[in-house]
N, C-alpha and C positions, 0 to 999 in steps of 0.2 A: 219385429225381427231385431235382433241385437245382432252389433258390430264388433268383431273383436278386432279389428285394426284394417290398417290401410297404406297400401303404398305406392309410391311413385318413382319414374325414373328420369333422372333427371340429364337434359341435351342439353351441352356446349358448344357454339362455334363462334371465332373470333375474325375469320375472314369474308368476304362477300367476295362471289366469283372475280368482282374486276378486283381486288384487292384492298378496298375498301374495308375500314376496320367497323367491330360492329361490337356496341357495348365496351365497356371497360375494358383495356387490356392489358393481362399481367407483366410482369416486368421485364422480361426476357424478348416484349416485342419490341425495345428501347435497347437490346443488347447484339449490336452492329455482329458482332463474334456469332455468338451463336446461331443466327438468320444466315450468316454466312458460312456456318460449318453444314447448318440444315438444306439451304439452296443447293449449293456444292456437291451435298451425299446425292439427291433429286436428280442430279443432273447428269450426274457421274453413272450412276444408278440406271438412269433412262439408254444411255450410251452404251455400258454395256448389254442392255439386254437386246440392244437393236445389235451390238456383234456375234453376242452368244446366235441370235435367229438364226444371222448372216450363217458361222458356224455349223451350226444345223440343218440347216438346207442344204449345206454343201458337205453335208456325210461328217462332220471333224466333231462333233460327239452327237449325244443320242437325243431323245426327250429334252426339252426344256421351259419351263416354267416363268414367262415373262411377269413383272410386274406393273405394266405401264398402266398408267392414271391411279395406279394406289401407292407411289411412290413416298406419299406424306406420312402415312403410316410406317413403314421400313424407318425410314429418316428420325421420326419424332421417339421411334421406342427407341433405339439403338443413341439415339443421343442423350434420353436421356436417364440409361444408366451408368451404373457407377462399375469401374472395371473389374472388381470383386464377385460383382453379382454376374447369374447363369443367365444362358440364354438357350430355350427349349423351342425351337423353330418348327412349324411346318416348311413349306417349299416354293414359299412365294417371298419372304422377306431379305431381300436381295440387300437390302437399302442398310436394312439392321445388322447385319452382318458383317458387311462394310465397316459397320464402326464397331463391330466389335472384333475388329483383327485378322477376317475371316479376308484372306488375298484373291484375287482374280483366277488366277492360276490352278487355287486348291477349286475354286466351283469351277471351275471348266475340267478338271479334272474328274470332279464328282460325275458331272452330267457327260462325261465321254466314258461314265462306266469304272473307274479308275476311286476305289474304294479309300487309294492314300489322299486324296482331296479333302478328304475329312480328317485326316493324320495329322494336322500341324500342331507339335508340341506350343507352340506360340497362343495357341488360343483356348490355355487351362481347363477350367471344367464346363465349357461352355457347349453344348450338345450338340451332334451333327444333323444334319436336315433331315427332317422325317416324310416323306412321302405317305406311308399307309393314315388314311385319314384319322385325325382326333387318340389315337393310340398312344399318341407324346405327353397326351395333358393328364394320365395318370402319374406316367413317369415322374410329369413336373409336380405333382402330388409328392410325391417320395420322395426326390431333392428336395424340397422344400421341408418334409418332415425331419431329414439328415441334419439338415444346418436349424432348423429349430433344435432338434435334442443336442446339438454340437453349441447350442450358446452364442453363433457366430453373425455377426450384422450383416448379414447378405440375403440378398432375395431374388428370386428363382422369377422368370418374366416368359410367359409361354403365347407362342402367337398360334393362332388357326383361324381358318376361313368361317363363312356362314355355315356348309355342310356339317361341320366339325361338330357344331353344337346339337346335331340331330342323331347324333351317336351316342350311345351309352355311355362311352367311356369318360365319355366330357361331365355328363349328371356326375357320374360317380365321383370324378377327381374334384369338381367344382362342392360336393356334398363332403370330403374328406376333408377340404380348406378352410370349409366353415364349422366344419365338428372339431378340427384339431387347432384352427384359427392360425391356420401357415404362412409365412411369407411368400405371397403368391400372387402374382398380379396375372390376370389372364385377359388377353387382348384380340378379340373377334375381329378380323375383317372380313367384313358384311359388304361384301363386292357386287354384291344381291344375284350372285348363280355358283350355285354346285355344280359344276360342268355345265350339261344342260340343263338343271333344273332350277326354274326362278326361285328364288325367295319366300313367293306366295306360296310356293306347293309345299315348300320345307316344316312347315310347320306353322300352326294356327296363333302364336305368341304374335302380340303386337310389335313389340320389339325381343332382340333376342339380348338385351340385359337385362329385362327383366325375369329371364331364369334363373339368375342367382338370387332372386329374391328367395325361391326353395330352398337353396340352399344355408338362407341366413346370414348372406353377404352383401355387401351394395353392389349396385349393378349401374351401371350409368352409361348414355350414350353420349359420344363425340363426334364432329363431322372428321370422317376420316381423308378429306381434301385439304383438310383447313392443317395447315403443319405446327402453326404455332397452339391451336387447342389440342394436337396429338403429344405434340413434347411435354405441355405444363401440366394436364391430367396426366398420362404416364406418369409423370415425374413425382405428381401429388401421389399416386396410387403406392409409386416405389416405396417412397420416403414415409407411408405411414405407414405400412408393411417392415421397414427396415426399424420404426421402433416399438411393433408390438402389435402395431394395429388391424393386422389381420390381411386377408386378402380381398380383392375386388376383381370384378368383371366389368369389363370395359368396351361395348360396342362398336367399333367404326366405324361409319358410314363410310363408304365409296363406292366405284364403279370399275367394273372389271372391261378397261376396254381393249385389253386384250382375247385371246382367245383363251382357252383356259390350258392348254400347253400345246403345243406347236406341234400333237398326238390330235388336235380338234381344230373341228371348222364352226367356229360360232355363227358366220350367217346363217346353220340349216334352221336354230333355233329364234335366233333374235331377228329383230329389224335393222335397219341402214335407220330409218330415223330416231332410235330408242339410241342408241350408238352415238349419231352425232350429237342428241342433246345433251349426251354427258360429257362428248368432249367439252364443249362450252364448262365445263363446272372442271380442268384439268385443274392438279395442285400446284402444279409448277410456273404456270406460268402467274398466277394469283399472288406466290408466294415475291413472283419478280417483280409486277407493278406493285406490290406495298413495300417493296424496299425502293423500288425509283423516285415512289410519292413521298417516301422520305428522305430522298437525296441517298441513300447508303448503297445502290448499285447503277454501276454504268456501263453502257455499249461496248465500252472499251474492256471492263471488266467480265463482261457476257462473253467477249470473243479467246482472250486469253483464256478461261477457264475449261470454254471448248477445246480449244486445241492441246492445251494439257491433258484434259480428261482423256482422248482420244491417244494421245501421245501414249500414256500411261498405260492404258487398255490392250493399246497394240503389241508393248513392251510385256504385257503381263500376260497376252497371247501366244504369243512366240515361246515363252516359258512355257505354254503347256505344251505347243506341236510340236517341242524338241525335249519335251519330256521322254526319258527311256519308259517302253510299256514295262508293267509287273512281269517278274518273274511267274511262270507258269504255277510252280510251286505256292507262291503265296495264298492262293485260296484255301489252304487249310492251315496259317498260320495263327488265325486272329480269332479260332471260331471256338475254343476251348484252353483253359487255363495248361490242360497236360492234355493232349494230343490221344483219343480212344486208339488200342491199337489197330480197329480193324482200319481208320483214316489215316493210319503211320505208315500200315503198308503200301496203304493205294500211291500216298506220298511218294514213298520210297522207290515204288514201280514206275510211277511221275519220272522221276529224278532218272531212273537208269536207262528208260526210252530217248531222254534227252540227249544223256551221254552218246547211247548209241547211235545216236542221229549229228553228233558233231563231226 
C-alpha cells in the first residue's frame, strides 16, 4: 500500500497547574505588563460573571452565559489582537470582549434583552455575540473575504465552543478559508460539553483540530488554562494571517466549570468528582503562583485589584439598572434598510395607541 501523506497536530502548553513553567518559554512570559494586563482581564472577567449570576437570579436580566475556568482563553485572544482587526464571538468570551472595548453595561444590557447593548459606536466593525450555534463562523468567512479583496492588514478572529464544530456551517466556513486562503483565525473552546453532551459523543476526531486538516489548513491544539500559550499562538495565528499566510484553527483545551448557562443544571449530567478535578487545573489562579514565583505579584497587589475590579462592576451596574428601557417603537427600527409598508403601519398604529394611553 502506498502513502500519499501524513499529518499531525501539534500541542502547546507553557504552564503546569501550580504554575510551574514547562519547556522553553516565549518572551512575553518575561514581560511583567502583559502577565499583568492578562491576570487582570481573569479576574475582572471572573467578578463579573459571579454579578451578572448574582443579577440573574434576581430577575434584573434574562439567560446568561458564565465563563468560569475558561477564563484564559477570553483573556489571551482578546489581548492578543490588534485593534484594527474584527472580533466574531460566540457567547461565552466575556474576557475578549473586555479588551476589545466591549463595556459592562452594554453585556448586561444585551443579556437583560436590550438589543442597544450591542449598539456601541465605540466598538467599530467588531461583531455582536452570537448565541444561534456555529452560524458566526460563516459570517467570519465573508469579513475575512471583504478585507482580503479590500487589500487591508486586518484579520477577522472567530471564537465557538466544541459543539460548534459539529455543525455544518463551521466545515463549510473552515473549507472557504483554506480555498480562498482568508485572514482568519478560528479559535475552538473545547470545554469538553455541548450543554449536556460530552465531547466523546460529539464526534469520533481525536482531536478537533485536526479538522482543518480537510480543509487544507493547520490546525493545532493549546492548553486552553495555560494563558500564556493562549496569547503567543493566538498571536502567531494572527500575525501570519495578517501577512498573507492564511488561516488556522486553533483548539483549546479547557473545562467548562460552569453550567452551560444559568437556563441548566450541569449536575443532572456530570459528576461532583469529574468537576472537582478540574478545578484543580483553574487558569487563574496558575496564572498567580507563576507571577509570585517570579516576584511580579503581591498580596497586596491581589487585594487592590479586587476591590477595584469590584468597584468598577458595581459602577458599570448601576449604569444598566438606570438605564431608560427602549422605546416601544424601536423593534421595527433596525430590521430593514426602508421600513415594508405593511411594518410602517403596524409602527404607526404602535405610535398612536401610545399617544392615546398618555
Amino acid at each position: 500500500m502506498n502513502q500519499t501523506t501524513t499529518f499531525s497536530v501539534e500541542y502547546h502548553r507553557f504552564l503546569q497547574p501550580d504554575g510551574e513553567p514547562e519547556g522553553d518559554l516565549p518572551p512575553l512570559a518575561d514581560d511583567a505588563e502583559t502577565l499583568h494586563a492578562l491576570y487582570k482581564n481573569m479576574v475582572f472577567t471572573r467578578l463579573y460573571d459571579e454579578r451578572a449570576i448574582a443579577l440573574q437570579r434576581t430577575g434584573q436580566i434574562g439567560t446568561f452565559a458564565s465563563s468560569l475556568g475558561q477564563e484564559a482563553i477570553g483573556a489571551g485572544v482578546g489581548h492578543a489582537m490588534q485593534p484594527e482587526d474584527i472580533i466574531i464571538p460566540s457567547f461565552r468570551e466575556n474576557g475578549a470582549l473586555l479588551f476589545r472595548r466591549f463595556r459592562v453595561r452594554d453585556l448586561l444590557l444585551y443579556w437583560g434583552g436590550d438589543e442597544r447593548g450591542m449598539a456601541n459606536p465605540d466598538l467599530g466593525d467588531d461583531f455582536p455575540i452570537c448565541v444561534p450555534i456555529s452560524t458566526h463562523t460563516t459570517q467570519a468567512a465573508g469579513v475575512a473575504f471583504a478585507i482580503k479583496y479590500r487589500k487591508q492588514p486586518r484579520v477577522v478572529v472567530c471564537l465557538l465552543g466544541d459543539g460548534g464544530t459539529s455543525k455544518g456551517d463551521f466545515y463549510e466556513a473552515i473549507n472557504l478559508a483554506g480555498a480562498w486562503n482568508l485572514p482568519l483565525v478560528f479559535v475552538i473552546n473545547n470545554n469538553q460539553w455541548a450543554i449536556s453532551v460530552p465531547r466523546s459523543l460529539q464526534t469520533k476526531s481525536e482531536t478537533l483540530a485536526q479538522k482543518a486538516i480537510a480543509a487544507g489548513i493547520p490546525g493545532i491544539q493549546i492548553y486552553g488554562n495555560d494563558p500564556i500559550a493562549v496569547r503567543h499562538h493566538v498571536a502567531e495565528a494572527i500575525e501570519k494571517a495578517r501577512g498573507g499566510g492564511g488561516p488556522t484553527v486553533i483548539e483549546a483545551i479547557s473545562y467548562r466549570l460552569c453550567h452551560h448557562t444559568t437556563a441548566d443544571d450541569a449536575t443532572r449530567y456530570r459528576s461532583d468528582e469529574e468537576l472537582e478535578a478540574h478545578r484543580k487545573l483553574d487558569p487563574v489562579p496558575r496564572l498567580k503562583r507563576f507571577m509570585e514565583a517570579r516576584q511580579l505579584w503581591s498580596d497586596e497587589q491581589e487585594s487592590v485589584l479586587i476591590q477595584d475590579c469590584k468597584a468598577e462592576i458595581e459602577q458599570e451596574v448601576r449604569h444598566y439598572l438606570d438605564s431608560a428601557p427602549p422605546k416601544p417603537e424601536s423593534m421595527f427600527d433596525w430590521l430593514y434598510a426602508e421600513l415594508p409598508q405593511e411594518l410602517h403601519q403596524q409602527r404607526q398604529s404602535l405610535l398612536g395607541k401610545e399617544s392615546s394611553n398618555d
